[in-house]
Backbone as JSON Lines, residues from 0, in Angstrom:
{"i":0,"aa":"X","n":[0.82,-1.18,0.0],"ca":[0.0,0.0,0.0],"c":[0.87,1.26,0.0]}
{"i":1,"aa":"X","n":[1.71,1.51,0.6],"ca":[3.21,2.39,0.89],"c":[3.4,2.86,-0.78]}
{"i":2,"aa":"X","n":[4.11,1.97,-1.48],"ca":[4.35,1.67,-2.39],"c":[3.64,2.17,-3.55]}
{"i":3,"aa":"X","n":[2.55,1.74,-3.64],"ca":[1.33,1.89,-4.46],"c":[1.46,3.91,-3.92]}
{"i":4,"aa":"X","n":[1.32,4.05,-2.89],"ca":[0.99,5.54,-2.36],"c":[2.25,6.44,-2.75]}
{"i":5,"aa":"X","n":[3.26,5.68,-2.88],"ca":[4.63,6.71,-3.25],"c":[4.6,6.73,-4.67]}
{"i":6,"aa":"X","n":[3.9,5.42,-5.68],"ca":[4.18,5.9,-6.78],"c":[3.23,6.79,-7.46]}
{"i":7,"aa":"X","n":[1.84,6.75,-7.13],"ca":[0.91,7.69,-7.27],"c":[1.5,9.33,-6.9]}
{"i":8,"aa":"X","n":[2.11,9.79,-6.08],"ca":[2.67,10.71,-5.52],"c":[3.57,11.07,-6.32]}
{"i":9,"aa":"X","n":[4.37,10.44,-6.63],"ca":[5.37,10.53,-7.85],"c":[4.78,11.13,-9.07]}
{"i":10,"aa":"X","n":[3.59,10.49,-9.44],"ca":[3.18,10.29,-11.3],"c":[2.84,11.76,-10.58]}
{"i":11,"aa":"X","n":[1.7,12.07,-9.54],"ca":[1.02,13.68,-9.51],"c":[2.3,15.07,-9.28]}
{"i":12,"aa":"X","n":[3.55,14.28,-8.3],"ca":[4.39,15.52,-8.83],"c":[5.34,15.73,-10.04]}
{"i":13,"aa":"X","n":[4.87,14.25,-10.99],"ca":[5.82,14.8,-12.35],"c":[4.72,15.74,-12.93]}
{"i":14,"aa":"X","n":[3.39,15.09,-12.67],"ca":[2.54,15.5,-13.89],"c":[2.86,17.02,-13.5]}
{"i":15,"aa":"X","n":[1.97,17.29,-12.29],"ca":[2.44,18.98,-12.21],"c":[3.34,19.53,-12.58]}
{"i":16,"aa":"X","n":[4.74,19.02,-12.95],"ca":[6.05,19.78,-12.8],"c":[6.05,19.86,-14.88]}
{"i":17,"aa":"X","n":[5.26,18.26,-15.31],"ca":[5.39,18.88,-16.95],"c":[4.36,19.63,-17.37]}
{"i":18,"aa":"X","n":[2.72,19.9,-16.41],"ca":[1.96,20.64,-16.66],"c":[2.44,22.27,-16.5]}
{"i":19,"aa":"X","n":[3.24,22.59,-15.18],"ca":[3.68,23.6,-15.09],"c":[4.51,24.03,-16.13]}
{"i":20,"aa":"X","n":[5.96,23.32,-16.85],"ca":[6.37,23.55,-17.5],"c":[6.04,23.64,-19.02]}
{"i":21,"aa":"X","n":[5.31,23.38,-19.87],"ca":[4.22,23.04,-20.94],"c":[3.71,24.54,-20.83]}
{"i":22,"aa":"X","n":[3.08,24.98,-19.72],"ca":[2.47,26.86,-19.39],"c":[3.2,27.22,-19.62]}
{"i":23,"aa":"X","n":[4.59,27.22,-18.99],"ca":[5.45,28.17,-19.03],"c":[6.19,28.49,-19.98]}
{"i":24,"aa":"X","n":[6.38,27.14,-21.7],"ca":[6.64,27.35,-22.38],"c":[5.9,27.82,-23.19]}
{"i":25,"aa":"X","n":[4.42,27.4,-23.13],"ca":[3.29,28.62,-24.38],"c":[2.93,29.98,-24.05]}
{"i":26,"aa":"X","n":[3.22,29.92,-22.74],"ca":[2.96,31.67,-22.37],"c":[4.05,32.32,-22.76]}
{"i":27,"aa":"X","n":[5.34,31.98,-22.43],"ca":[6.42,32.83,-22.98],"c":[6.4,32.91,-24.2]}
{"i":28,"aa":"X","n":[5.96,31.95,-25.54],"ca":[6.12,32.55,-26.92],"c":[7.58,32.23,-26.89]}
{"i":29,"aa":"X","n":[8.78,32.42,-26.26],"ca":[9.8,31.86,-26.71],"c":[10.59,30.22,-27.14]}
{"i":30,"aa":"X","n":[11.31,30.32,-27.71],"ca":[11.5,28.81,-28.17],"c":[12.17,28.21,-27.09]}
{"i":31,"aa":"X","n":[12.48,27.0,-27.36],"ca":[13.69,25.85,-26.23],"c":[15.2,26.36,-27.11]}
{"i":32,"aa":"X","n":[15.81,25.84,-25.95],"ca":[17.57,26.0,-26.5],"c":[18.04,24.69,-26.04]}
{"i":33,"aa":"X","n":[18.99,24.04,-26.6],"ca":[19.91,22.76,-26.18],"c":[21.49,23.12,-26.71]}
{"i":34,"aa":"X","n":[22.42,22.93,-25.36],"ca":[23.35,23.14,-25.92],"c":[24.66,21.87,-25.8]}
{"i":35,"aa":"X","n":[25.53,21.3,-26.15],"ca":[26.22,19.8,-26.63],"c":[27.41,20.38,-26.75]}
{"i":36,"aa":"X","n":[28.74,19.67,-26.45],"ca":[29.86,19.79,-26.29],"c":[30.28,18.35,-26.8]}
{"i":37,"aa":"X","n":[31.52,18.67,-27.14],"ca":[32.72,17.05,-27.33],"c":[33.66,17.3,-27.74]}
{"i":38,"aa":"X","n":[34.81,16.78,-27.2],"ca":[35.89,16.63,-27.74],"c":[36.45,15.59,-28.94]}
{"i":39,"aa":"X","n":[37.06,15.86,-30.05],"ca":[37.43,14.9,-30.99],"c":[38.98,15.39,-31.45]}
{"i":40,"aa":"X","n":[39.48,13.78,-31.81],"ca":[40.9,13.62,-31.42],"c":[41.47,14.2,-32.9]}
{"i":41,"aa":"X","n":[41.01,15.3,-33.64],"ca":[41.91,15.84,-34.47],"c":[41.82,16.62,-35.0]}
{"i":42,"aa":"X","n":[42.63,17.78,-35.6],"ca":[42.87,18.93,-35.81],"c":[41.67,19.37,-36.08]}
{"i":43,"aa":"X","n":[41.38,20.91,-35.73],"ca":[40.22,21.96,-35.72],"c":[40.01,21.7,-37.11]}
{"i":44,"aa":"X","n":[40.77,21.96,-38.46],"ca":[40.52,22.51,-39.44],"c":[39.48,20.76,-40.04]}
{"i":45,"aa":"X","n":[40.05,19.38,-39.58],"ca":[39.62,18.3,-39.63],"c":[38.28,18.42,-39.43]}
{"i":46,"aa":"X","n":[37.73,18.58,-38.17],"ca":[36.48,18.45,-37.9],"c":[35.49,19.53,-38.6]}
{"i":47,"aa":"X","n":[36.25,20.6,-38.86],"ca":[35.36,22.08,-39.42],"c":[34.95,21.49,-40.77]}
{"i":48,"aa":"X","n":[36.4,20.58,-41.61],"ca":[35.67,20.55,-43.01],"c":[34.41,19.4,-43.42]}
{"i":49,"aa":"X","n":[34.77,18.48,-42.12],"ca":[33.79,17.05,-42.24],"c":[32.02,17.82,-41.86]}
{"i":50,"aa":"X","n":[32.37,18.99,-41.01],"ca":[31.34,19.44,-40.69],"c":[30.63,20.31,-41.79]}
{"i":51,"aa":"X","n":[31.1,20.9,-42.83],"ca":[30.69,21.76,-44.11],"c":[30.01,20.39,-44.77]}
{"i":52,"aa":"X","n":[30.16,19.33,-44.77],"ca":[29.85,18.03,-45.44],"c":[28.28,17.44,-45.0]}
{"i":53,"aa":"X","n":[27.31,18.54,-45.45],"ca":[26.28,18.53,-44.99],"c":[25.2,17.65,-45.46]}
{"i":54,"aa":"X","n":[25.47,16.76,-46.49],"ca":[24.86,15.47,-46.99],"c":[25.17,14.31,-46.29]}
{"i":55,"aa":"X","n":[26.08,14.67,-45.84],"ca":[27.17,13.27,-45.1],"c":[26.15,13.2,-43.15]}
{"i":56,"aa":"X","n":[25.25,14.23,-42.89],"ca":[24.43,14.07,-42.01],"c":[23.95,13.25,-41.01]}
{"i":57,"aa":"X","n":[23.02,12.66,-42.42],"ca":[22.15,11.57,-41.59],"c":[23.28,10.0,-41.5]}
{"i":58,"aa":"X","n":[24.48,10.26,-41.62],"ca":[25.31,9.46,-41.48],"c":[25.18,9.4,-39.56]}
{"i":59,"aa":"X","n":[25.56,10.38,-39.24],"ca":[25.39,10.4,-37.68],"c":[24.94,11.37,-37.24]}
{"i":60,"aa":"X","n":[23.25,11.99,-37.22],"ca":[22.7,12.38,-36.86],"c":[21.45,11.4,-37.39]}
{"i":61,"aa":"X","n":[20.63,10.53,-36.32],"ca":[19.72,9.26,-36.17],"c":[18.53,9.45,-36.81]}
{"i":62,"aa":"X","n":[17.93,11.21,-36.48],"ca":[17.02,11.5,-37.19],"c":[16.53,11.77,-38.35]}
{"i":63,"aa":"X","n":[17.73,12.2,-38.99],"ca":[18.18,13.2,-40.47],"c":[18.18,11.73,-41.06]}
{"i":64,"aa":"X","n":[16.99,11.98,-42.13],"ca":[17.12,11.57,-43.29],"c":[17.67,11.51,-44.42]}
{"i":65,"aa":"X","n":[17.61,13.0,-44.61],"ca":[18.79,13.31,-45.93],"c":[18.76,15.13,-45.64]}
{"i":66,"aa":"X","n":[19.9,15.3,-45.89],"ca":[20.06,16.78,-46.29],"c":[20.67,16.64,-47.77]}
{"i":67,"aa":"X","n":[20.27,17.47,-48.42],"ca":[20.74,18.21,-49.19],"c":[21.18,19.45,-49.82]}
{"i":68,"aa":"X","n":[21.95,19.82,-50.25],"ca":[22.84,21.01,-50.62],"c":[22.56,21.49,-51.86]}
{"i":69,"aa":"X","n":[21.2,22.89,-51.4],"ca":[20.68,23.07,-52.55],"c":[22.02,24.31,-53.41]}
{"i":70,"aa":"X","n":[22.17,25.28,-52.46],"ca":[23.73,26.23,-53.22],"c":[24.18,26.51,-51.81]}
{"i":71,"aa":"X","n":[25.33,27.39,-51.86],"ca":[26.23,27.21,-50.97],"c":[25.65,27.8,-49.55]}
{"i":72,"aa":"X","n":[24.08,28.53,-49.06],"ca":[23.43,29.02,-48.11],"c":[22.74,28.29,-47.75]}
{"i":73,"aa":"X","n":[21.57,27.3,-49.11],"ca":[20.61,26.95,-48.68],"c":[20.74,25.26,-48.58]}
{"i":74,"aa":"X","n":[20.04,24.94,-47.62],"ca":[20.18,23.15,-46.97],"c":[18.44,22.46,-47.58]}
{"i":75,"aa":"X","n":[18.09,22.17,-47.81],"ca":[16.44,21.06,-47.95],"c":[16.87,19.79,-46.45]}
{"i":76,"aa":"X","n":[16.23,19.53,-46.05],"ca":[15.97,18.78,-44.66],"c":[15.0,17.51,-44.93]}
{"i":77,"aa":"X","n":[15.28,16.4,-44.48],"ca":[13.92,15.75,-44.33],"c":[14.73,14.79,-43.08]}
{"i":78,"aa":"X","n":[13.51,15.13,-42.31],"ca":[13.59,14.05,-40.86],"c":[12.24,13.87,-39.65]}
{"i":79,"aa":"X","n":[12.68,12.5,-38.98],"ca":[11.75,12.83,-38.05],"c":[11.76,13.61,-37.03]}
{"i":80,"aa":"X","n":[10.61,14.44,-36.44],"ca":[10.77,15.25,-35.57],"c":[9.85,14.52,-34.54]}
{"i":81,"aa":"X","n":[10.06,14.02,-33.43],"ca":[8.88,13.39,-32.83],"c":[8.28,12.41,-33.53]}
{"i":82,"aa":"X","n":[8.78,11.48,-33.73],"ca":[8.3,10.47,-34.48],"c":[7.68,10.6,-35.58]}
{"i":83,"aa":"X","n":[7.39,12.11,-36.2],"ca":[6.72,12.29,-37.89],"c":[7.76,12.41,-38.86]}
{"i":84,"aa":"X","n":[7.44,12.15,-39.85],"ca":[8.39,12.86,-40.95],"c":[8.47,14.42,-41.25]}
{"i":85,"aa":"X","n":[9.06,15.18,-41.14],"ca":[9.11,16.41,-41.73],"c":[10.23,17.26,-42.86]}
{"i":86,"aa":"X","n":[9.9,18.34,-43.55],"ca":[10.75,18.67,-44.19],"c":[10.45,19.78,-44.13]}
{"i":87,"aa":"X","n":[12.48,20.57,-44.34],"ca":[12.27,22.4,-44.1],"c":[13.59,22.29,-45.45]}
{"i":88,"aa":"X","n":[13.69,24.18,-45.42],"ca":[14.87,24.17,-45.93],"c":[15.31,25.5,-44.65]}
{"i":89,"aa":"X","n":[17.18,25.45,-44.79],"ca":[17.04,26.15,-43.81],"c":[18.55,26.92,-44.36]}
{"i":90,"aa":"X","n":[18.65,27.88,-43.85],"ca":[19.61,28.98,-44.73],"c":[21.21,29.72,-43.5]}
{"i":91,"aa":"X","n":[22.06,29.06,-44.13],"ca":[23.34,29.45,-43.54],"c":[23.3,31.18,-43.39]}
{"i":92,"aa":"X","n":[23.48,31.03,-42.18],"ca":[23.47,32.93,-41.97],"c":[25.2,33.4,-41.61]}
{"i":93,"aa":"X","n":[25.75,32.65,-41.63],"ca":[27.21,32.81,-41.32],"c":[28.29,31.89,-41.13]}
{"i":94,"aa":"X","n":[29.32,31.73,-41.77],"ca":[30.1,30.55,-41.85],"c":[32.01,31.07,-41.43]}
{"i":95,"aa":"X","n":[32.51,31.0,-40.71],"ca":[33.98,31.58,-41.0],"c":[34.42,30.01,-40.45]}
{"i":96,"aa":"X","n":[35.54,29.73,-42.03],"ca":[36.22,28.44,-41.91],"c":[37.13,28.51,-39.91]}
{"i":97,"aa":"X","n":[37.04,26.57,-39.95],"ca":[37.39,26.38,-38.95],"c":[36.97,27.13,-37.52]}
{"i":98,"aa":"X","n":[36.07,28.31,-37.25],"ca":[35.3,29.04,-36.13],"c":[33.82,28.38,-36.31]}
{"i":99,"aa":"X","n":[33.1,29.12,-37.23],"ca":[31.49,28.85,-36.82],"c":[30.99,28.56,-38.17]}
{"i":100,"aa":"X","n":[30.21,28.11,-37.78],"ca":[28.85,28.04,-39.14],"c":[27.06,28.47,-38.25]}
{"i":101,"aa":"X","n":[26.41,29.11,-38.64],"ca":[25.45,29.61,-38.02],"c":[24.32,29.44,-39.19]}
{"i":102,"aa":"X","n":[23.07,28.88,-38.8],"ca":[21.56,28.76,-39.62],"c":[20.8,29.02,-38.85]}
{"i":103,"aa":"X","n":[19.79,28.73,-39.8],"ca":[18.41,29.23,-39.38],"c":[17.59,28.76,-40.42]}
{"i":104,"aa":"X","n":[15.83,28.26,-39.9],"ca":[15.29,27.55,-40.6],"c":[14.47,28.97,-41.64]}
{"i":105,"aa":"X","n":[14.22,28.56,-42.66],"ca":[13.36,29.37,-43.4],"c":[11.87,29.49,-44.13]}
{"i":106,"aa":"X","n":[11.79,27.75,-43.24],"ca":[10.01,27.68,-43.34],"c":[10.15,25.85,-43.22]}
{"i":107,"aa":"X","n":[8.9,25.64,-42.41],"ca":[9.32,24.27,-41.85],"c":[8.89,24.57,-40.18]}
{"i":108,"aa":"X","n":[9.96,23.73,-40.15],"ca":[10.09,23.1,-38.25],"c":[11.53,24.21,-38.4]}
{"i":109,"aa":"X","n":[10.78,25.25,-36.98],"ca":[11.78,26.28,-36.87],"c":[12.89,26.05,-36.06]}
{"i":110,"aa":"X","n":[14.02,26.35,-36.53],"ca":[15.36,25.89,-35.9],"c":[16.2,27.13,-36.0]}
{"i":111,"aa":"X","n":[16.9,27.39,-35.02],"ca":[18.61,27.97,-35.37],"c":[19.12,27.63,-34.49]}
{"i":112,"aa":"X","n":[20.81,27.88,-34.94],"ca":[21.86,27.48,-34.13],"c":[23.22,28.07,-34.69]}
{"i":113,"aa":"X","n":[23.9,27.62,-33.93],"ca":[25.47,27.48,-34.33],"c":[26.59,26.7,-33.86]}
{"i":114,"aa":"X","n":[27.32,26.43,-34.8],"ca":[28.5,25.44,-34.48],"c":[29.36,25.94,-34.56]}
{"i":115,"aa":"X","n":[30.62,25.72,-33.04],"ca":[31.94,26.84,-33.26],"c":[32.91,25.42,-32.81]}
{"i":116,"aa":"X","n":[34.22,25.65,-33.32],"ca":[35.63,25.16,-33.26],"c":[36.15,25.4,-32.96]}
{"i":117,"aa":"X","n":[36.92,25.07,-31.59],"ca":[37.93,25.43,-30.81],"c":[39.17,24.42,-30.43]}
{"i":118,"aa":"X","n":[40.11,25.01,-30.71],"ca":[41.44,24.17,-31.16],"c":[41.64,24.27,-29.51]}
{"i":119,"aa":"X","n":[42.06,22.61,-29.11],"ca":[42.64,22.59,-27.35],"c":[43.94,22.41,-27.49]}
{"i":120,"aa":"X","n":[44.57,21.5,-28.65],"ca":[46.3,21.58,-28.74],"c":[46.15,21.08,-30.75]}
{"i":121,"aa":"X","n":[47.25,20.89,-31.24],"ca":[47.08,20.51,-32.63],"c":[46.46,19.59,-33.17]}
{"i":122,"aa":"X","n":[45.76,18.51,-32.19],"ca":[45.0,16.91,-32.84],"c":[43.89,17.31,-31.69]}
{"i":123,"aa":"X","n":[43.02,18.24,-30.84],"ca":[42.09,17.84,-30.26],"c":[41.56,19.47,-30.6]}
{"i":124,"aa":"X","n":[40.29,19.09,-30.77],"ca":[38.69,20.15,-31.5],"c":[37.9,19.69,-30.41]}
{"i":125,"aa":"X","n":[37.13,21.11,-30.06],"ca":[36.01,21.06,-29.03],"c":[35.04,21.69,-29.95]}
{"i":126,"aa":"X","n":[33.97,20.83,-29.89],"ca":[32.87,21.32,-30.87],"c":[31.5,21.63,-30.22]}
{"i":127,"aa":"X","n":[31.22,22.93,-29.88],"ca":[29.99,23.64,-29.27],"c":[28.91,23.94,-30.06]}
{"i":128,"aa":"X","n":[27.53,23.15,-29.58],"ca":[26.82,23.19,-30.49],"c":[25.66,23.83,-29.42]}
{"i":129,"aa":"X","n":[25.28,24.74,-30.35],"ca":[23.85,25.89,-29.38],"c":[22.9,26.13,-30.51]}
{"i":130,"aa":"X","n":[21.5,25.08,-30.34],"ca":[20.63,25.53,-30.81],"c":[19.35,25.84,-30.48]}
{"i":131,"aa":"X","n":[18.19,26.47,-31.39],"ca":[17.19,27.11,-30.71],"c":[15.94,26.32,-31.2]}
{"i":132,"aa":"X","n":[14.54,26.13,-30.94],"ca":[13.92,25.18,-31.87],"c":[12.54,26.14,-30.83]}
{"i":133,"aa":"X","n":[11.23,25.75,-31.89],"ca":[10.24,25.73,-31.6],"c":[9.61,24.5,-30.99]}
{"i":134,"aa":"X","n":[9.31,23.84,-30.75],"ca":[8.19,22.5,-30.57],"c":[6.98,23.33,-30.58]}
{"i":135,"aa":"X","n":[6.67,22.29,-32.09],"ca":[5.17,22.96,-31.94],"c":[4.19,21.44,-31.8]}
{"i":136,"aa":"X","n":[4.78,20.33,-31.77],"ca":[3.2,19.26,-31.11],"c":[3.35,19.65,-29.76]}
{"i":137,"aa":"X","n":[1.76,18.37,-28.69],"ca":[2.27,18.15,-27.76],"c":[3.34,17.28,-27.86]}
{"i":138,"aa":"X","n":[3.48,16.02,-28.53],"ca":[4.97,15.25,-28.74],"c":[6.04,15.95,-28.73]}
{"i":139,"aa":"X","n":[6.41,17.09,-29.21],"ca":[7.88,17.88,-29.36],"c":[7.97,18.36,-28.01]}
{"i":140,"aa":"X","n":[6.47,18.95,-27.65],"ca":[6.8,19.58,-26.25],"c":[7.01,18.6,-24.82]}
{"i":141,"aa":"X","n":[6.19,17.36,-25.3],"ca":[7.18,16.09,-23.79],"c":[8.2,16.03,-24.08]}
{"i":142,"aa":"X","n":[8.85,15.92,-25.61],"ca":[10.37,15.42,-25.63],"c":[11.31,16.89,-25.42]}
{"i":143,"aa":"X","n":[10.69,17.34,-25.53],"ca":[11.3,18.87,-25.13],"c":[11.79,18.73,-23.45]}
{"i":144,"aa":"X","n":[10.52,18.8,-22.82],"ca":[10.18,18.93,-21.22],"c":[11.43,17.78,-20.6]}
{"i":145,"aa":"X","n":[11.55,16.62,-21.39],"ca":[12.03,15.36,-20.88],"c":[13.52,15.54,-21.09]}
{"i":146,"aa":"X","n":[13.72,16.88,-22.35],"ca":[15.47,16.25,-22.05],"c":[15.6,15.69,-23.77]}
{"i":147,"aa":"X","n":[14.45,15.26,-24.32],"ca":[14.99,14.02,-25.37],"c":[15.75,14.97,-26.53]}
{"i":148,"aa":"X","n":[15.48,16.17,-26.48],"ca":[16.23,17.22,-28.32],"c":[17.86,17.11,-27.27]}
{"i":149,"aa":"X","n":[18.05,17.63,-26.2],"ca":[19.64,17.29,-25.76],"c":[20.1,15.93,-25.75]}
{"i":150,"aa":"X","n":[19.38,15.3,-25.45],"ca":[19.69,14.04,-25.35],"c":[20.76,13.52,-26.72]}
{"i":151,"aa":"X","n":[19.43,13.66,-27.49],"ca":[19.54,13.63,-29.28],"c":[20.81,13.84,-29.82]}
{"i":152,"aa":"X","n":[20.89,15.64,-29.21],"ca":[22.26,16.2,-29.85],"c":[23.15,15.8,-29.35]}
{"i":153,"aa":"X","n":[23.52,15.56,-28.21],"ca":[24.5,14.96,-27.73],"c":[25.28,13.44,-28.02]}
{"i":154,"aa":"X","n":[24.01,13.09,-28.66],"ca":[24.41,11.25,-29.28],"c":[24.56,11.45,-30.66]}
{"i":155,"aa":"X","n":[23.8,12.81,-31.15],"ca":[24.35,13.15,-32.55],"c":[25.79,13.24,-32.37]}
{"i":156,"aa":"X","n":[26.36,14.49,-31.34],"ca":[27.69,14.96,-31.62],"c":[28.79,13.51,-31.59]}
{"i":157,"aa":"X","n":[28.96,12.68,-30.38],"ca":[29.15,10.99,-30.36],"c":[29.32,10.33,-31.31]}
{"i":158,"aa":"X","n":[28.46,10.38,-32.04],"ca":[28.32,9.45,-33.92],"c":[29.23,10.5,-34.44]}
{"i":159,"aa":"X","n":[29.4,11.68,-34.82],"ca":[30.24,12.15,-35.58],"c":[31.49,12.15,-35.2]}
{"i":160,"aa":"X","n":[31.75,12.16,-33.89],"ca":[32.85,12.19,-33.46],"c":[33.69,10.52,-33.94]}
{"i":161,"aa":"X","n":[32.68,9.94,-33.18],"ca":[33.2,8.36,-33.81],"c":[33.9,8.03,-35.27]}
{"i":162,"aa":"X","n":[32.51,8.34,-36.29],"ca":[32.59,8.62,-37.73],"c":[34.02,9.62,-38.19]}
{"i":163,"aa":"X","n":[34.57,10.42,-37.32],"ca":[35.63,11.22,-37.77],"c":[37.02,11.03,-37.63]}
{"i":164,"aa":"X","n":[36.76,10.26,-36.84],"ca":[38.01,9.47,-35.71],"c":[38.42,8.39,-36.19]}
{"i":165,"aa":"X","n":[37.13,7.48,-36.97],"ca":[37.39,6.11,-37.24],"c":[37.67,6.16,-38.58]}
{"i":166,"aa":"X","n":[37.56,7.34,-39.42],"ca":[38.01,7.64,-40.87],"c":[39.17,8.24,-41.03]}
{"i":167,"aa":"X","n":[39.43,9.25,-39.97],"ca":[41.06,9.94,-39.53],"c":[41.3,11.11,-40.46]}
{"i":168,"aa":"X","n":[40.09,11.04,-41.24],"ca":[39.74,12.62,-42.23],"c":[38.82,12.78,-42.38]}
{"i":169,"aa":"X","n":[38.22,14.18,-43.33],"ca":[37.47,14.23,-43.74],"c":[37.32,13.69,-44.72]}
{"i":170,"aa":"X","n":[35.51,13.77,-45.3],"ca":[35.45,13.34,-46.69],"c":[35.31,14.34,-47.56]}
{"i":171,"aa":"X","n":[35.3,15.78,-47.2],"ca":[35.75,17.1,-47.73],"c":[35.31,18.04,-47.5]}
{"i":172,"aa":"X","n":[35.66,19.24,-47.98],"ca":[35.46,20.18,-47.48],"c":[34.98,21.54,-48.47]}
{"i":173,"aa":"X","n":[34.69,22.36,-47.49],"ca":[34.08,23.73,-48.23],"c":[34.76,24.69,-47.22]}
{"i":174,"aa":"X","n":[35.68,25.77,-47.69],"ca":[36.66,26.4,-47.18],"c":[35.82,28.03,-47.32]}
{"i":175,"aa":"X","n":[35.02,28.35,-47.88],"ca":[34.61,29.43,-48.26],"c":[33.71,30.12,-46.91]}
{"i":176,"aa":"X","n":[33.53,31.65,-47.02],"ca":[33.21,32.41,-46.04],"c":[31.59,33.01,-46.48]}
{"i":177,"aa":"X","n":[30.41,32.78,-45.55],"ca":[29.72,33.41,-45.54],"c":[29.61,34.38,-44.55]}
{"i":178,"aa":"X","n":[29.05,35.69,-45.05],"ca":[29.17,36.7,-44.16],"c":[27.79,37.06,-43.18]}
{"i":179,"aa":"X","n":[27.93,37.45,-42.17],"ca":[26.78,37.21,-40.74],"c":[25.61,37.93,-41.92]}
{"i":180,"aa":"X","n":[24.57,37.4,-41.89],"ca":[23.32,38.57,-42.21],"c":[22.1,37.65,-41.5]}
């Protein structure tokens, strides 16, 4: 009976704590943020160009279906978001080789972010990833509430790291500069 009474107690203070939080994300109108770190064992300029290699994606990112590289700004997307299929295209707002690459979605499932490169000695890259997202189901908004979009990115960053490490290069690169707008 104890038992039975602690887990009931439990389910009513999660529920409150994702009912509370669920308000607090539709009243603010602002989006979620998740932000992912990792270290990988080789040179900055290594990981920056595997990272311009934006078809090469859904290689290790679980969700990503396919990207494609419509010209050198714009991306086409297809993945699941919460267990649906969806598709955006989404538009590089700033790129400086080996530092950052920065997007933003341009109609779709709204996203931005950025990815920066930071050299720790000549074979180790710290790769900071900060992005911003809408959830617009209730599904996006439990996996939101729960942790699961960090979760995600973080097992994204893992697979690439693996994938980069276990190839010992890139598979190529795009060296060129877009400017912030």
């Amino acid at each position: 009976m104890v038992n039975r009474l602690a887990t009931v107690a439990a389910l009513a203070v999660g529920g409150y704590l994702l009912s509370k939080q669920f308000k607090k994300n539709r009243g603010s109108g602002m989006s979620s943020s998740t932000t992912a770190s990792i270290e990988v064992n080789v040179p900055v300029s290594t990981a920056y160009n595997q990272f311009t290699q934006f078809e090469d994606f859904p290689k290790f990112m679980d969700s990503v279906h396919e990207v494609r590289q419509i010209d050198d700004t714009h991306l086409h997307w297809r993945a699941s978001v919460a267990g649906k299929e969806e598709e955006w295209d989404s538009e590089i707002t700033e790129q400086i080789p080996d530092k950052r690459i920065a997007w933003r979605s341009i109609n779709g499932v709204p996203n931005a972010g950025v990815v920066t490169f930071h050299k720790i000695n000549e074979n180790v890259t710290r790769i900071m990833l900060q992005m911003d997202y809408e959830p617009q189901s209730i599904d996006e908004q439990v996996g939101d509430t729960l942790g699961l979009v960090k979760m995600q990115t973080q097992g994204n960053l893992k697979r690439f790291k693996q994938l980069l490490e276990a190839k010992g290069g890139e598979t190529g690169a795009w060296r060129g500069s877009v400017t912030q707008h």
